[in-house]
C-alpha positions in Angstrom: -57.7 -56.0 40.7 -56.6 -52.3 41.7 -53.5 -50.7 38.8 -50.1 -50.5 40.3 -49.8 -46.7 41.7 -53.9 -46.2 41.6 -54.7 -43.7 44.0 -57.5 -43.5 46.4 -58.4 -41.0 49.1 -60.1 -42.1 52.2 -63.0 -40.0 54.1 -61.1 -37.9 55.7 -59.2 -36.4 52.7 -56.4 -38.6 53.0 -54.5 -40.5 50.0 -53.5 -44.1 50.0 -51.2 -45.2 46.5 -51.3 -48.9 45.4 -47.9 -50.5 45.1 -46.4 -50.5 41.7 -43.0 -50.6 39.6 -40.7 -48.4 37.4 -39.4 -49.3 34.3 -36.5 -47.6 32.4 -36.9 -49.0 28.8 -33.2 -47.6 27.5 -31.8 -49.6 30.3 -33.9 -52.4 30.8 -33.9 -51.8 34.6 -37.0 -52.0 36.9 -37.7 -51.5 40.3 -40.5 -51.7 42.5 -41.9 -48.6 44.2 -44.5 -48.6 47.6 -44.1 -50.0 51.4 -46.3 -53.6 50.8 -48.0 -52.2 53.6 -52.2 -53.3 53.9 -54.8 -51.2 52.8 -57.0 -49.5 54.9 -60.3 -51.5 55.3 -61.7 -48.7 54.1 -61.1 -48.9 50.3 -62.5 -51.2 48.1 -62.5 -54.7 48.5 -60.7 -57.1 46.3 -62.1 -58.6 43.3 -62.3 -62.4 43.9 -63.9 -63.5 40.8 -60.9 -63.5 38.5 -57.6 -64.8 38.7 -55.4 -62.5 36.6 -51.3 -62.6 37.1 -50.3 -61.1 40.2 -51.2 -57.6 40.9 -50.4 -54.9 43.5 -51.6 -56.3 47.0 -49.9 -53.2 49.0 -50.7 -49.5 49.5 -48.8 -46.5 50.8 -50.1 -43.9 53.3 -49.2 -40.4 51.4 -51.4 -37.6 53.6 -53.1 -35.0 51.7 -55.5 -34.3 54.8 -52.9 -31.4 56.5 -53.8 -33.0 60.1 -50.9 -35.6 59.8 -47.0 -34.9 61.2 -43.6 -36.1 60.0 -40.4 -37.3 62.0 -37.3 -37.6 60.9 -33.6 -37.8 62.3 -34.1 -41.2 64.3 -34.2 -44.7 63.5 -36.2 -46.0 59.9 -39.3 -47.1 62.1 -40.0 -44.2 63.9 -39.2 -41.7 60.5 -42.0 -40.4 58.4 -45.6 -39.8 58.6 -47.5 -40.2 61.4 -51.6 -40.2 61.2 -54.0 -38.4 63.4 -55.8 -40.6 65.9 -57.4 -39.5 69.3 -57.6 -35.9 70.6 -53.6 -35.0 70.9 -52.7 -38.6 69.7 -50.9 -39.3 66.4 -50.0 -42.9 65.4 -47.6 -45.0 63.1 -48.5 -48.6 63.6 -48.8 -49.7 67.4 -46.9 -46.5 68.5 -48.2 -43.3 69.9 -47.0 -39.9 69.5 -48.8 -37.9 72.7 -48.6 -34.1 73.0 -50.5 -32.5 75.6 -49.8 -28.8 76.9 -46.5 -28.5 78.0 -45.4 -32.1 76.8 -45.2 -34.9 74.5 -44.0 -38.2 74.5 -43.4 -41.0 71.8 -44.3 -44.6 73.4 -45.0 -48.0 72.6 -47.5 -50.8 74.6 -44.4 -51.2 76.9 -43.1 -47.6 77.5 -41.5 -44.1 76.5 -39.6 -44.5 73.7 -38.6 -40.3 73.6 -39.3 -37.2 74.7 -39.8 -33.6 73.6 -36.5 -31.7 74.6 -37.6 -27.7 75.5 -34.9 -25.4 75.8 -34.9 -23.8 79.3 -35.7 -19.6 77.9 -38.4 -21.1 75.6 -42.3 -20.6 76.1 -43.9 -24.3 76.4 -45.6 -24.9 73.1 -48.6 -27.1 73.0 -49.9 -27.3 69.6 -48.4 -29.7 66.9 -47.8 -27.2 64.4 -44.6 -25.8 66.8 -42.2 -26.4 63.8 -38.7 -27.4 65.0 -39.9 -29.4 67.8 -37.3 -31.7 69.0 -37.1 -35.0 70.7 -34.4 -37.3 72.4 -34.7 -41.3 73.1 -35.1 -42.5 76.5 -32.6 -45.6 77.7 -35.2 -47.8 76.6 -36.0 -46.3 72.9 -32.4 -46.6 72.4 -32.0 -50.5 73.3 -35.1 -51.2 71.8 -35.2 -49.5 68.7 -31.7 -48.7 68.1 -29.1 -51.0 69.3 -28.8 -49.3 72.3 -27.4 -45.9 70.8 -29.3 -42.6 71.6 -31.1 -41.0 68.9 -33.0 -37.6 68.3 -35.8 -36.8 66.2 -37.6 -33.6 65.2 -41.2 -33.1 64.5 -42.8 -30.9 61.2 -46.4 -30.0 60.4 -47.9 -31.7 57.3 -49.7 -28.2 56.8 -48.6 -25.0 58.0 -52.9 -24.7 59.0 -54.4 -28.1 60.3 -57.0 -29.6 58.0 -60.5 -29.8 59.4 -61.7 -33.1 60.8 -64.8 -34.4 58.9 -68.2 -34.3 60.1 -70.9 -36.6 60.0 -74.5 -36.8 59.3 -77.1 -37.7 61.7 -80.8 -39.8 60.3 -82.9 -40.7 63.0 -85.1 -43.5 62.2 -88.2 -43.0 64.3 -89.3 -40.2 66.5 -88.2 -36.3 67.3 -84.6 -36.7 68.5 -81.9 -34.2 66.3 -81.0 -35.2 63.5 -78.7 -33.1 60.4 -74.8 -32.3 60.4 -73.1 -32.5 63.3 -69.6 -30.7 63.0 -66.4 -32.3 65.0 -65.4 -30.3 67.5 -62.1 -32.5 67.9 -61.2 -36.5 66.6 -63.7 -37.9 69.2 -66.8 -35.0 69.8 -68.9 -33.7 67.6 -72.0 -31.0 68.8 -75.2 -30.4 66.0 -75.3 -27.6 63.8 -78.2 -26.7 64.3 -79.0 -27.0 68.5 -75.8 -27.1 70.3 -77.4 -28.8 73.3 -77.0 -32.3 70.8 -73.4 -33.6 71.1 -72.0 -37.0 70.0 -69.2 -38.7 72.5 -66.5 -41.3 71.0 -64.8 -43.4 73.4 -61.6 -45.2 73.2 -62.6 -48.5 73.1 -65.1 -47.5 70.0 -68.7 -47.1 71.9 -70.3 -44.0 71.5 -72.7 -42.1 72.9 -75.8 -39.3 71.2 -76.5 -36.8 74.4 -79.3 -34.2 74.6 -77.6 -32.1 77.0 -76.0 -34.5 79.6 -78.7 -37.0 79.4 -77.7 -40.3 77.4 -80.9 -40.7 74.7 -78.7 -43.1 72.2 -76.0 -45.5 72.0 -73.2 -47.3 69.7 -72.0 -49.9 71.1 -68.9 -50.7 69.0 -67.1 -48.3 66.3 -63.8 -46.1 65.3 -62.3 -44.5 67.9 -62.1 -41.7 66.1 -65.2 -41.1 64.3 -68.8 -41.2 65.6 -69.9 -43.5 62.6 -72.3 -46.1 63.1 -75.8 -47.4 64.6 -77.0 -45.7 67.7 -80.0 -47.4 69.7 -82.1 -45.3 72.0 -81.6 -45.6 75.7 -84.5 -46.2 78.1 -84.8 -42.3 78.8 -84.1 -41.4 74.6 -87.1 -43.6 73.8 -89.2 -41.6 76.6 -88.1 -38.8 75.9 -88.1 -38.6 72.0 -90.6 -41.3 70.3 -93.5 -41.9 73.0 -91.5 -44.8 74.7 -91.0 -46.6 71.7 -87.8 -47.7 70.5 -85.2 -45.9 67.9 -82.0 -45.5 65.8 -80.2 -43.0 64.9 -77.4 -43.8 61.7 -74.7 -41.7 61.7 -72.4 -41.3 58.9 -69.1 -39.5 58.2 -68.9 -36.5 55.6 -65.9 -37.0 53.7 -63.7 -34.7 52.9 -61.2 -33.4 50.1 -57.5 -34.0 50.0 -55.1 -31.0 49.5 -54.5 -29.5 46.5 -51.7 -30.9 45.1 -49.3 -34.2 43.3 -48.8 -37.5 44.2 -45.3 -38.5 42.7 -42.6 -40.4 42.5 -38.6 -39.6 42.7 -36.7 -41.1 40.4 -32.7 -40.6 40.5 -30.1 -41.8 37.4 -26.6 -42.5 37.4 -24.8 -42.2 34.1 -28.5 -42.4 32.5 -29.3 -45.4 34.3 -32.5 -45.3 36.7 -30.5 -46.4 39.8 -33.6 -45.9 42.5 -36.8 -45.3 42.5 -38.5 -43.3 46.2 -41.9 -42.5 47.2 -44.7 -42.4 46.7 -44.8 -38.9 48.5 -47.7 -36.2 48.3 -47.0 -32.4 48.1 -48.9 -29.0 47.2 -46.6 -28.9 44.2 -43.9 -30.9 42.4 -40.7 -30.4 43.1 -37.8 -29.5 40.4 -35.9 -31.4 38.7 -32.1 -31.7 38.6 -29.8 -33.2 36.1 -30.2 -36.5 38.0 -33.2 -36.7 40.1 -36.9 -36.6 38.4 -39.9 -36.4 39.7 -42.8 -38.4 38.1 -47.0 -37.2 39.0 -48.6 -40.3 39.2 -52.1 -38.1 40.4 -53.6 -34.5 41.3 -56.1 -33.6 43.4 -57.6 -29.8 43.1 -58.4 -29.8 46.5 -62.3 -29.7 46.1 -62.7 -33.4 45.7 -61.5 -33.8 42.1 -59.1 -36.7 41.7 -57.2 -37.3 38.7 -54.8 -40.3 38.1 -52.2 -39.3 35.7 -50.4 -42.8 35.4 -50.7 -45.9 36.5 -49.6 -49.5 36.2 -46.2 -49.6 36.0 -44.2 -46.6 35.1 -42.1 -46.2 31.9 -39.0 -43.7 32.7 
């Protein structure tokens, strides 16, 4: 059973926030706080030998990594945060935000739902981190996403300096091929530390491949498409060439990182002293300030070197 508002962070220094509720006791009013959205299969599995009363089955993407970006100023399910995927690829469910030099795009499985608007005297940006990035809905985003009226929507950095994308650890199994850290070069290449003739390729339908050079000498058949964790089996020419002809594995395994230094909270706003609504869970580098009306509850903090402290959870007494 995971607490209501338990936090978790993921191997890429990510947080995730299980769903939970906020009670004011003066007023008897409580509220429920998270999206009800799945967690990643990459937490920990439920606990199926019990049967306690019903407990928190949701989680919340927060960030923490500094690789994600926001959107705001358009329709409710297009807003917010969208996670890294592929090389110049950033995701929020089944749609794609693209940027490549000198454009970007926002599409679905069908087609273009908007596009990055450049103003004719500006220099063409190509990074993410281009704060102030605008873009405006194509005749088909607005029909399909909001009833047929034309929409904008601008673009912000999670970090003013992208986070690092983890590396991963190479074990051979048998033989002399390289084994140690390799260190990602983007979201779908990593090269060795150590002999930078050694690169590992992710595809993206999730195969991978280990390559001394431009020779093929291992192989993952299925995977992330975003991370080169797995099992590798030698090819023909990586069992020549690195264990006498016999065959191999390599095991590859992602370092995790930290999250950011900083809170995971909630907002919490009162009219005439009673708790009225209840937003978040958001993560920042610090908590914001309070007002006469609006509070701000830490439900964790990370110290940004891997250290992880929950401050509440369960439900929340306000």
């Amino acid at each position: 059973m995971t607490p209501g508002l338990q936090c978790f962070a993921d191997p890429a220094g990510n947080l995730w926030v299980a769903d939970g509720h906020v009670l004011q006791l003066r007023s008897g009013v409580l509220l429920p706080v998270g999206s009800g959205a799945s967690f990643s299969e990459a937490l920990p599995p439920s606990w199926n030998y019990f049967r306690p009363a019903t407990a928190a089955s949701g989680g919340t993407f927060v960030g923490g990594s500094g690789r994600n970006v926001f959107l705001s100023g358009g329709p409710a399910s297009l807003n917010g945060i969208w996670m890294p995927g592929r090389p110049g690829q950033w995701q929020r469910g089944d749609l794609v935000l693209t940027i490549a030099e000198g454009t970007a795009e926002i599409h679905d499985a069908t087609a273009t739902i908007a596009e990055y608007v450049m103003a004719p005297s500006a220099a063409t940006p190509w990074g993410y981190f281009e704060y102030g990035w605008s873009y405006a809905s194509t005749s088909y985003g607005a029909t399909t996403y909001n009833s047929g009226v034309a929409f904008g929507l601008d673009l912000a950095a999670e970090a003013a300096t992208e986070g690092a994308i983890p590396g991963c650890m190479l074990v051979i199994g048998l033989g002399t091929a390289q084994a140690g850290i390799y260190t990602a070069v983007d979201s779908s290449s990593y090269v060795s530390a150590d002999d930078t003739d050694w690169t590992i390729a992710v595809a993206a339908d999730g195969s991978a491949e280990l390559l001394c050079v431009a020779v093929v000498v291992a192989t993952r058949a299925a995977g992330s498409s975003i991370d080169g964790a797995g099992t590798f089996e030698a090819t023909a020419a990586g069992e020549t060439a690195y264990n006498s002809g016999e065959p191999w594995r390599a095991f590859c395994q992602v370092i995790p990182r930290a999250p950011r230094s900083g809170y995971v909270y909630l907002a919490l706003t009162e009219t005439d002293s009673v708790l009225t609504s209840v937003e978040g869970p958001f993560f920042a580098t610090s908590l914001p300030s309070n007002t006469a009306t609006l509070f701000h509850a830490p439900i964790a903090q990370s110290d940004g070197s891997g250290g992880l402290v929950q401050i509440i959870s369960g439900c929340v007494f306000f």
